[in-house]
C-alpha positions in Angstrom: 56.1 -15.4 -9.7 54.5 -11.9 -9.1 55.7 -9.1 -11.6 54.8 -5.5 -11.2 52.3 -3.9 -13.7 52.0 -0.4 -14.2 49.4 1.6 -14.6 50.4 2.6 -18.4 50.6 -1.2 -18.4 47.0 -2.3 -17.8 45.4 1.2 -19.3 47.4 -0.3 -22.8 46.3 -4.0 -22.1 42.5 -2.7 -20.8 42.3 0.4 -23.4 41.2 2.6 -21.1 43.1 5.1 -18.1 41.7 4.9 -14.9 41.2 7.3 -12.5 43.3 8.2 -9.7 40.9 6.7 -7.1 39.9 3.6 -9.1 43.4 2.6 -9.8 43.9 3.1 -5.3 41.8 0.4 -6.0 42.8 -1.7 -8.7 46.1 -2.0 -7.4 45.3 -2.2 -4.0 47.3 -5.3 -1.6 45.7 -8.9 -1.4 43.8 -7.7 1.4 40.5 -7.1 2.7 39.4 -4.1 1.0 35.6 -2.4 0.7 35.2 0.0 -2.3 32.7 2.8 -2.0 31.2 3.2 -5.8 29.0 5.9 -6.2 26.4 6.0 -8.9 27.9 6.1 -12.8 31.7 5.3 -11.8 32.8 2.4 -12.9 32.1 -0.5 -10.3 32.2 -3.2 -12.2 34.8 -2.2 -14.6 37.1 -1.7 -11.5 36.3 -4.8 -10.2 37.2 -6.4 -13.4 40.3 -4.4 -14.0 41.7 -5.1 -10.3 41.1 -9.2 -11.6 43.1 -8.4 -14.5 45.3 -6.1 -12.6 45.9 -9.5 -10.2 46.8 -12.1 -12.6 49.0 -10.2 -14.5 51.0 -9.2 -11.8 50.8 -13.5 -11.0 49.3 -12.6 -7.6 46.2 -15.1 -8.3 45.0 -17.2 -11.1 41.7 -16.8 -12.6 40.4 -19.8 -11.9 41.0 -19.0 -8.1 38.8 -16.3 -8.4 35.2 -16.3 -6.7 32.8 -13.3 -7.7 29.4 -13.0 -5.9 26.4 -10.6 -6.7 22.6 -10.6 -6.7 21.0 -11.2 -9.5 21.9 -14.5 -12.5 21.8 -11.1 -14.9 24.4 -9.1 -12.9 26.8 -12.7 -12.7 26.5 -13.3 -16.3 27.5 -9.3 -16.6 30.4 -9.1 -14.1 31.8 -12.8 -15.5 31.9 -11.1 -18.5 33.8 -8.0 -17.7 36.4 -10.3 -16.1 37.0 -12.6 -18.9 37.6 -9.7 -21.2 39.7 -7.6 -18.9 41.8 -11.4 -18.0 42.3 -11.8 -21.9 43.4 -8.6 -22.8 46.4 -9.1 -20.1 47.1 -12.6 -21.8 45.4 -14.8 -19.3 42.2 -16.6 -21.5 42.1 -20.4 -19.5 40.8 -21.2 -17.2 38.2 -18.3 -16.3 36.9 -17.1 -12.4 33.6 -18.3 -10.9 31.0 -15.9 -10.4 27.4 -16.9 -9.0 24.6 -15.3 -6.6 25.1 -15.1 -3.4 22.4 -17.9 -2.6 23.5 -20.4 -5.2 26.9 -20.3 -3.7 25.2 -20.9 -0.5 23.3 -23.9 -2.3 26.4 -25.2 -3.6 27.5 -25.5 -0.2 24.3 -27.0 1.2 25.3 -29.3 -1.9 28.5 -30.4 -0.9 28.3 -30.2 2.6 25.1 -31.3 3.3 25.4 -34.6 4.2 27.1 -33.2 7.5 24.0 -32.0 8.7 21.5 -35.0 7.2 20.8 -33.2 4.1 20.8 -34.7 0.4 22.7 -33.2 -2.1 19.7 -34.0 -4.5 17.4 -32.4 -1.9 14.5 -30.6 -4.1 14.3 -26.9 -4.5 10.8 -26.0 -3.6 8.9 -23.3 -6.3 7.0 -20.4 -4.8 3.8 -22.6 -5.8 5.2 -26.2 -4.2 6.5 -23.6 -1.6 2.8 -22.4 -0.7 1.3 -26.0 -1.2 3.1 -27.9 1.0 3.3 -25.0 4.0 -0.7 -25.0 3.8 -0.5 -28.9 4.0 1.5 -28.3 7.2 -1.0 -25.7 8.7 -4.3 -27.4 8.0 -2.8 -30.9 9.6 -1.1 -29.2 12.6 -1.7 -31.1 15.8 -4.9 -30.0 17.6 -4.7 -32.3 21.0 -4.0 -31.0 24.5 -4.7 -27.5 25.4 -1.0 -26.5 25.4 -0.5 -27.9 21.7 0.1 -26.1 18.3 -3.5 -26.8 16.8 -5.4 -25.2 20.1 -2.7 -21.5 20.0 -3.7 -21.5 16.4 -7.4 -21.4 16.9 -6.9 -18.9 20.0 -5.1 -16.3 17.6 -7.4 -17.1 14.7 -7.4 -16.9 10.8 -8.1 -18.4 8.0 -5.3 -21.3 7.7 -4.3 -19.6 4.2 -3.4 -16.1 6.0 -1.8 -17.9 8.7 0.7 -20.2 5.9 1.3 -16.4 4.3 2.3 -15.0 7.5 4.4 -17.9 8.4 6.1 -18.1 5.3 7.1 -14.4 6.0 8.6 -14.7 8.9 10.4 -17.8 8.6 12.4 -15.6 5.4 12.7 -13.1 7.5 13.9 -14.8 10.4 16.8 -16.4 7.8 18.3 -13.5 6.3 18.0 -12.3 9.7 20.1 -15.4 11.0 17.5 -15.5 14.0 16.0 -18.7 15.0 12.6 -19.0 16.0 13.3 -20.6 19.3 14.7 -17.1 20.4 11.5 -15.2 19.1 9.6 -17.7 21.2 11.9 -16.6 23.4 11.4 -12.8 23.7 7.8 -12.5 22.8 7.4 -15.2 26.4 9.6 -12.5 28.5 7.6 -9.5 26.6 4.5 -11.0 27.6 5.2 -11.6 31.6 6.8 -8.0 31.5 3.4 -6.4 30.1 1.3 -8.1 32.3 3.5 -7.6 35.4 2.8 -4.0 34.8 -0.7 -4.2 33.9 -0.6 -3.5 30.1 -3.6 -5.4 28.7 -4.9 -1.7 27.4 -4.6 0.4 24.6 -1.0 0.1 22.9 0.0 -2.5 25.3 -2.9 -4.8 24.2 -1.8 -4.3 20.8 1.3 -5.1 21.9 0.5 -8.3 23.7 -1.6 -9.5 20.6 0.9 -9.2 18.7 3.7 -10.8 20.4 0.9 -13.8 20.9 0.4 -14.8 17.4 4.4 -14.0 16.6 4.9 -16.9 19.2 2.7 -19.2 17.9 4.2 -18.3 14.0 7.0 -19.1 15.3 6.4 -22.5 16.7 4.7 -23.0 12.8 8.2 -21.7 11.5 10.1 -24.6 13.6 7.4 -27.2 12.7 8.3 -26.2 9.0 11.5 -26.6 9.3 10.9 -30.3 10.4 9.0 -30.9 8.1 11.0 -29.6 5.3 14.1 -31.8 6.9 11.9 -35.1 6.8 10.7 -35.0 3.4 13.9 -33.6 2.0 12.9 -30.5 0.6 14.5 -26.7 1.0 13.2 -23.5 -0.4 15.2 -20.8 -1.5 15.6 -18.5 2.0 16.8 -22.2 3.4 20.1 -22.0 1.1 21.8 -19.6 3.5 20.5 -20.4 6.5 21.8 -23.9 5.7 25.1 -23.1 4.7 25.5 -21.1 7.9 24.2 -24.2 10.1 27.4 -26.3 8.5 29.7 -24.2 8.4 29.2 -23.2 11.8 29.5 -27.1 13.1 32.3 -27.8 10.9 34.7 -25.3 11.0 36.7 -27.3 8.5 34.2 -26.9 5.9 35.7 -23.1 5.5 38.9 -24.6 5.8 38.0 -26.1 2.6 36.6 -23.3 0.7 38.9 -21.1 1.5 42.0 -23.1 -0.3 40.0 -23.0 -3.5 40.6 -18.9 -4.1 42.7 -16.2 -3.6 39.9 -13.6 -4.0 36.5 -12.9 -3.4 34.4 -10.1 -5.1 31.7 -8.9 -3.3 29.1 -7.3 -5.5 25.9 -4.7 -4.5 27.2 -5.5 -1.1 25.3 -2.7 1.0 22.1 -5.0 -0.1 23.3 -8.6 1.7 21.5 -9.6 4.7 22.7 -10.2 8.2 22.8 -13.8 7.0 24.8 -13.7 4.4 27.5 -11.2 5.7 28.3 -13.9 8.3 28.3 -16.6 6.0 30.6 -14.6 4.6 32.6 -13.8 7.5 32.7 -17.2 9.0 33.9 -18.3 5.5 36.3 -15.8 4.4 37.5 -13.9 7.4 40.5 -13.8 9.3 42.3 -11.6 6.7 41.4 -13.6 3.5 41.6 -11.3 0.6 38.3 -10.1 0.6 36.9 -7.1 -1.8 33.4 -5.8 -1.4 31.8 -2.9 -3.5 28.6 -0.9 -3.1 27.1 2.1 -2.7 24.9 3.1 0.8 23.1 5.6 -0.9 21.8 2.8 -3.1 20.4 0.3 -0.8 16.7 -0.6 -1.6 16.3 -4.5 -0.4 15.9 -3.3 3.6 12.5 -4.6 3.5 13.5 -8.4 2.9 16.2 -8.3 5.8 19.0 -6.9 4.0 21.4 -4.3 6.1 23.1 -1.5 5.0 25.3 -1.3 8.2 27.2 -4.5 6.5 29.1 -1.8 4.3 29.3 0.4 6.4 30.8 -1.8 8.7 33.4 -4.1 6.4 36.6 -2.9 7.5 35.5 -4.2 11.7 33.6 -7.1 10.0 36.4 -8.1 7.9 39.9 -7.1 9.2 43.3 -7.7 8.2 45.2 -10.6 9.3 46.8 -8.5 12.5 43.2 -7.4 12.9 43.1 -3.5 12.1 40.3 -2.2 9.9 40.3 -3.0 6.2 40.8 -0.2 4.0 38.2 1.6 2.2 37.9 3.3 -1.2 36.3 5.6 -2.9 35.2 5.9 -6.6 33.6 9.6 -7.4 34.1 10.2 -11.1 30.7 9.8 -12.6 31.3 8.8 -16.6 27.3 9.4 -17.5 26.4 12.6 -16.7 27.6 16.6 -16.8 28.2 19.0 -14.3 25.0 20.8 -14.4 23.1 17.3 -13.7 25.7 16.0 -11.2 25.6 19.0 -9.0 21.3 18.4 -8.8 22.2 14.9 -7.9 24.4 15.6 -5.6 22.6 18.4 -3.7 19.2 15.8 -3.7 21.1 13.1 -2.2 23.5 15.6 0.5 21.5 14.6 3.4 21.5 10.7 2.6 25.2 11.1 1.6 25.8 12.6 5.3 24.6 9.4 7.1 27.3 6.8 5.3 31.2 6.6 5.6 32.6 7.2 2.5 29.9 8.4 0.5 31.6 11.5 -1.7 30.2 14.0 -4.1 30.1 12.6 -7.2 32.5 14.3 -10.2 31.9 14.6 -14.1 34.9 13.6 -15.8 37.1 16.5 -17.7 35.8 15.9 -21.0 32.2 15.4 -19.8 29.1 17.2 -22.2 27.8 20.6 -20.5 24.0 19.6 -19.5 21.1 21.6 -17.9 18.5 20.4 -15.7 15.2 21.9 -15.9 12.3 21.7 -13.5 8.9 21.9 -14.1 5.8 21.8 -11.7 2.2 21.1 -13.2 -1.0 21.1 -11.9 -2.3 18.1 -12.8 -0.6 14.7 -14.7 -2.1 15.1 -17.9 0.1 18.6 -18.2 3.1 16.7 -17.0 2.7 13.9 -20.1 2.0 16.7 -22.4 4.3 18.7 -22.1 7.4 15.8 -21.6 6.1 14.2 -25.0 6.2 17.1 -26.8 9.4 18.2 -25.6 10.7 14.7 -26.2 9.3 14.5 -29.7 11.6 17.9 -30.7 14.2 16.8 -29.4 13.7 13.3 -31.1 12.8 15.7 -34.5 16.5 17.8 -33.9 17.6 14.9 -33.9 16.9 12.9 -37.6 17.5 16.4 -39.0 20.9 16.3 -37.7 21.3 12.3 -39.0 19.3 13.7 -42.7 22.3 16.2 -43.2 25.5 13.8 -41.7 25.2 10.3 -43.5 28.0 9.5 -41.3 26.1 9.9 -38.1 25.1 7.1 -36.0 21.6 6.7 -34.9 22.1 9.4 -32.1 21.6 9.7 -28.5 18.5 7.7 -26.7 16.2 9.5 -24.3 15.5 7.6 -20.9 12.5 8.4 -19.1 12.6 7.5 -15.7 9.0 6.6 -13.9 8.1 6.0 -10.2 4.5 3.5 -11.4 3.4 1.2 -13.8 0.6 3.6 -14.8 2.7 6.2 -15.5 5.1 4.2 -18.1 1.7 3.1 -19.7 0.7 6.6 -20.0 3.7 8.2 -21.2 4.4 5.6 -23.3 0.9 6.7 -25.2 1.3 9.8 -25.6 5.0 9.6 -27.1 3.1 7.2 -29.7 0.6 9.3 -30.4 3.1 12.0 -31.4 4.8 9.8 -33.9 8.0 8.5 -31.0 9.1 5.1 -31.1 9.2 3.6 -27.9 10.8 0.8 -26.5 9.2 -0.1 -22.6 11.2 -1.6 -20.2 9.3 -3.6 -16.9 7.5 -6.6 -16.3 4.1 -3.9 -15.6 4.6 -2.3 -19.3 4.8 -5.7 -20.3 1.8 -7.6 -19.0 -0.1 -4.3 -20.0 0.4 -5.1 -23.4 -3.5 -6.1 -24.2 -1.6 -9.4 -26.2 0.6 -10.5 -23.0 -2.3 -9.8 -20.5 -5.1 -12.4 -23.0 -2.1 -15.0 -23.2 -1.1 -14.4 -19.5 -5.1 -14.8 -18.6 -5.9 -17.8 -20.7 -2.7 -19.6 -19.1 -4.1 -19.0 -15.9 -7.3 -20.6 -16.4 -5.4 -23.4 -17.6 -3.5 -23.6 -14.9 -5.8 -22.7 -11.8 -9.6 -23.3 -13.0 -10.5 -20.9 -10.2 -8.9 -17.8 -11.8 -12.1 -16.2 -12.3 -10.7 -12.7 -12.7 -8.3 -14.0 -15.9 -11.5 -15.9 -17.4 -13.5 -12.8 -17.1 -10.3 -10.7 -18.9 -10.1 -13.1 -21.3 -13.9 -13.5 -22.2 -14.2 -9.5 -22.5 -11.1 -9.2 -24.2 -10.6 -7.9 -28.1 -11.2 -11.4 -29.1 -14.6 -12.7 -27.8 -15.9 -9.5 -26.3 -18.4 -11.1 -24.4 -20.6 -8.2 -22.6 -21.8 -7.7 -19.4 -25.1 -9.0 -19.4 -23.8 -12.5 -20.7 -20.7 -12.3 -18.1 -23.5 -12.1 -15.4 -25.1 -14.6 -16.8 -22.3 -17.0 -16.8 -21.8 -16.0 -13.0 -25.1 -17.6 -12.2 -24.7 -20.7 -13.9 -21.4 -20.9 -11.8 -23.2 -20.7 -8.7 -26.2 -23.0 -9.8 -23.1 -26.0 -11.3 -22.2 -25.5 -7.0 -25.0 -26.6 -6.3 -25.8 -23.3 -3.8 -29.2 -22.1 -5.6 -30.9 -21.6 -9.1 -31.6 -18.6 -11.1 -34.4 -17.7 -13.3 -33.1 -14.4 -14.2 -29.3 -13.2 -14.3 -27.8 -11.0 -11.0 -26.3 -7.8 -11.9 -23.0 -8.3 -13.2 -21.4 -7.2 -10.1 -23.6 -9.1 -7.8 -23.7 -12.1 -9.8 -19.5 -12.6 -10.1 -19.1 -11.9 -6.3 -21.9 -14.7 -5.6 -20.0 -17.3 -7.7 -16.5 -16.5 -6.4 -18.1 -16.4 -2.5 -16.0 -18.4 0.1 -13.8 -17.9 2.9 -11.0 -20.9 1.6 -9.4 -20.9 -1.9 -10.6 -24.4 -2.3 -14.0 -23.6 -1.9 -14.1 -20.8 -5.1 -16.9 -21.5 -7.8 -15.3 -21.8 -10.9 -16.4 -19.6 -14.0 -14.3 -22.5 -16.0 -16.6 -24.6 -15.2 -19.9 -22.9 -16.3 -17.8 -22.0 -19.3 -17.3 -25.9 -19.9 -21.0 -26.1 -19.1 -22.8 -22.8 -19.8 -26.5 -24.5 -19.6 -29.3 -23.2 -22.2 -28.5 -21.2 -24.7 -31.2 -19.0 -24.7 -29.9 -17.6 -21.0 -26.7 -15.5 -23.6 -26.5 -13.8 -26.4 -26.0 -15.8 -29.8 -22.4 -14.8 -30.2 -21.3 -15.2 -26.2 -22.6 -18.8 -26.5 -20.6 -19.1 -29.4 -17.6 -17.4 -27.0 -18.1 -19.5 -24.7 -17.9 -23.0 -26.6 -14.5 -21.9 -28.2 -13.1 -21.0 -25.5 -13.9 -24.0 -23.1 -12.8 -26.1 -26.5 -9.5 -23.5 -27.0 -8.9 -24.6 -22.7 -9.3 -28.2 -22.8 -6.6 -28.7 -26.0 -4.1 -26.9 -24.2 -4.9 -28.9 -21.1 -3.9 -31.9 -22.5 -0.7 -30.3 -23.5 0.4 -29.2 -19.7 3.3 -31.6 -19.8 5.4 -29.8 -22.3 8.3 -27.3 -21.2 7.0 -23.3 -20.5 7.9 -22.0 -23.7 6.5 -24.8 -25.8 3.4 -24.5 -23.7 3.1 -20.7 -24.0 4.3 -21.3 -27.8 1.2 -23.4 -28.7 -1.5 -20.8 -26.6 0.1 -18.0 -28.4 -1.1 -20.2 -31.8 -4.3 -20.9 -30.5 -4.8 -17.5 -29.1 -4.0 -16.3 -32.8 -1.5 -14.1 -31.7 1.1 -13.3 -34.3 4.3 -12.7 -32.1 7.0 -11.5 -35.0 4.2 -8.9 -36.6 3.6 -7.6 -33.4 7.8 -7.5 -32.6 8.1 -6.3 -36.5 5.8 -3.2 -35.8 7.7 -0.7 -34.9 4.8 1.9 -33.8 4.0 -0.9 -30.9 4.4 0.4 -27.2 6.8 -2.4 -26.3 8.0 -3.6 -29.6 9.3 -7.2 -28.3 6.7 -7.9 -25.6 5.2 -11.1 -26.3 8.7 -12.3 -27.4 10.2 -11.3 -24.3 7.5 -13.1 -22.5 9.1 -16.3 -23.9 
């Protein structure tokens, strides 16, 4: 029985008032509804509070509500924020489900499979299976007849390595596009005959034609893929969507069926979803189901891998009410992170991009928001730039413990965030705060594997794994831990080439010359492997005294983890981080290290 809540109610239950606009949206009818949240206010603690705001008015259960986002981080985050905002209204069993978008699509490849022929135990192909198999498929693909797959292939040429890349592409591209490869055949065979009835085989137009040639042919691979992926039961991860639209579309009923399971759907970072997904998602839970999407236009960044930002922009047509008029849409514009001064910057940066989407406000502080300034400062080279943002970060990091010294009730005050558009320039700011006394903490997968103790363990896991990963052999040889020089890595690039059987040397190449030589070939499976000089470096006079040394504990340090591949990733890495003699809790422990947890974050 549905009871009205009021909006004293759930800011008592929730301990917090909401704005005007986000409670427009909190409260808003079981309809379709998109919510326009601008950066800093409060997506996902509206769309928890508008879950809360539901079951305590008894319009749905919790357990009949589905929650969908990008990322397993971001699910784990928003199914949080629900079951929080859910108990503090009473309601604690049984809880919402919230996944990714693509493992609900796999759960309903899962279920439903068998509709269309496919196991529910089907295996998920890894990137590397992913890879392996595709380039199986390309090197056997049918070469009789002058007409067949095999012949086109050799008349666009490429290795068949850059052909299975450029395959693989386009058949992802072509699902979150939800365009089958039959009707890119299709077009690129009616481009053609238009370019050559007008005699365009120069220039732009031969480009063109080029082009549109070896797109047909990729496509034709992209079909014989998908055949093959159906006969020996296997799906990759762009297949989960793709799939789910194929059933759903034959069996109408199979929507039938999900829909009865929930009342509501929350739709999360939805200006990123692809064309695929939004008519998943339509063909699922349209027709006036109770639909509520959030996003940001301003904040779409996944374009390149198919996603559209015209899906947000276009939810209340895509997704109408029941009597078919436009869903509503909302608009969140009270930023909680930042002050005026920044805000108004923000907001005069981003007026263009703001112009171009419906719904897309200035964004407000909040009354009792801090006073800022924004400063601006133009250098003329980089090294100015780092200078002068370390120093400025280090006084304000000094003001700071002063203020703490004097109040032994304060907390340990306000972080700094600095903000970085490349790797190199984390790395190099990072640096320079340490050399000015700053602790840092680096945030990034490329601050992490720059960590000179990730990239040695990240090297000498490669050579275990791929024994032609010359450049991670070389890393590892000349790292901090067996510094083995130039002349003896040249050395070693020789004996390479001589183990292959391709010529013999009675002096080392140049180091350059004699690396290149031993990794020559035009197919991966054809690379000369410095593991295996390494295994068998030949006379010892040809190195130093302490490379040959090197060399012997490291082909002995390989070989013992070798026979240890079976164990789980973390024991594995566990073990090469002993071996290695890498101690991960000093290095977490030290708190003058540029990323303080990086080897344990690794794990």
């Amino acid at each position: 029985m549905r009871t009205d809540v009021s909006r004293r109610d759930l800011a008592d239950a929730l301990g917090f008032a909401p704005s005007d606009a986000q409670w427009a949206a909190i409260c808003a009818p079981l309809e379709p509804a998109v919510i326009v949240a601008g950066a800093g206010t409060g997506k996902t603690t509206s769309m928890s509070a508008r879950v809360a705001y539901l079951v305590a008015s008894g319009a749905v259960d919790p357990d009949r509500v589905l929650g969908l986002t990008f990322t397993n981080k971001a699910a784990s985050q928003l199914l949080a924020a629900i079951r929080s905002r859910v108990a503090a209204v009473g309601a604690l069993d049984p809880e919402p489900t919230v996944m990714t978008y693509h493992a609900f699509a796999g759960r309903v490849v899962s279920e439903f499979g068998l509709r269309i022929g496919r196991e529910p135990d089907a295996l998920l192909l890894t990137d590397g299976l992913r890879y392996q198999q595709a380039y199986a498929m390309v090197c056997g693909a049918d070469s009789v007849g002058s007409d067949s797959l095999g012949a086109q292939l050799a008349q666009i040429g490429g290795s068949p390595l850059n052909l299975t890349k450029d395959m693989l592409a386009l058949d992802g591209e072509l699902s979150e596009l939800a365009v089958e490869p039959e009707s890119v055949i299709e077009h690129d065979e009616e481009l053609l005959e238009t370019l050559q009835a007008k005699g365009a085989d120069k220039g732009i137009g031969r480009q063109i034609s080029e082009a549109a040639r070896k797109r047909r042919v990729l496509a034709r691979l992209a079909i014989e893929w998908r055949s093959y992926k159906a006969r020996r039961d296997v799906w990759e991860y762009s297949d989960q969507v793709r799939l789910a639209r194929d059933i759903v579309q034959r069996y109408p009923d199979t929507a039938a069926e999900i829909r009865r399971r929930y009342d509501i759907v929350l739709l999360d970072e939805y200006q990123d979803t692809s064309i695929a997904q939004r008519t998943l998602l339509q063909m699922l839970f349209g027709q006036g189901f109770a639909v509520t999407a959030v996003g940001d236009p301003c904040q779409a960044i996944y374009g390149w891998r198919g996603a559209s930002v015209d899906n947000i922009e276009s939810f209340p047509h895509h997704f109408p009410r029941a009597d078919g008029t436009p869903a509503d849409r909302y608009s969140l514009v009270e930023n909680r992170r930042s002050g005026p001064a920044v805000l108004h910057v923000a907001n005069e940066i981003a007026s263009d991009l703001r112009a171009e989407h419906t719904g897309t406000l200035p964004l407000e502080a909040t009354p009792d928001s801090v006073p800022a300034h924004v400063d601006v400062g133009l250098f003329d080279t980089i090294d100015e730039e780092v200078s002068f943002l370390a120093h400025r970060i280090s006084e304000v990091h000094a003001g700071a413990g002063q203020q703490r010294a004097r109040d032994a009730s304060a907390n340990e005050g306000p972080s700094i965030a600095v903000l970085c558009t490349t790797g190199a320039d984390i790395r190099r700011i990072d640096a320079a705060l340490q050399r000015l006394g700053v602790p840092t903490q680096v945030s990034g997968a490329s601050a992490l594997l720059a960590d000179p103790a990730v990239a040695d363990l990240r090297a000498l896991l490669e050579v275990v794994h791929e024994p032609t990963a010359n450049p991670s052999m070389v890393r590892l040889l000349s790292g901090a831990r067996w510094r083995v020089g130039a002349r003896d890595l040249a050395a070693l690039g020789s004996r390479a080439s001589e183990l292959a059987g391709r010529r013999s040397r009675t002096s080392p190449l140049p180091l350059d010359a004699a690396l290149d030589d031993a990794v020559a070939g035009s197919d991966p499976v054809e690379v000369v492997s410095l593991s295996d000089a390494v295994a068998n470096p030949g006379e010892a006079t040809n190195y130093s005294e302490q490379a040959f040394r090197a060399l012997n504990e490291v082909s002995e340090l390989i070989s013992s983890l070798r026979q240890q591949a079976g164990d789980s990733v973390v024991d594995f890495a566990a073990r090469a981080m002993s071996l290695l003699g890498v101690d991960v809790e000093a290095r977490v422990a030290d708190p003058s290290g540029g990323s303080q947890a990086a080897l344990a974050d690794f794990l």
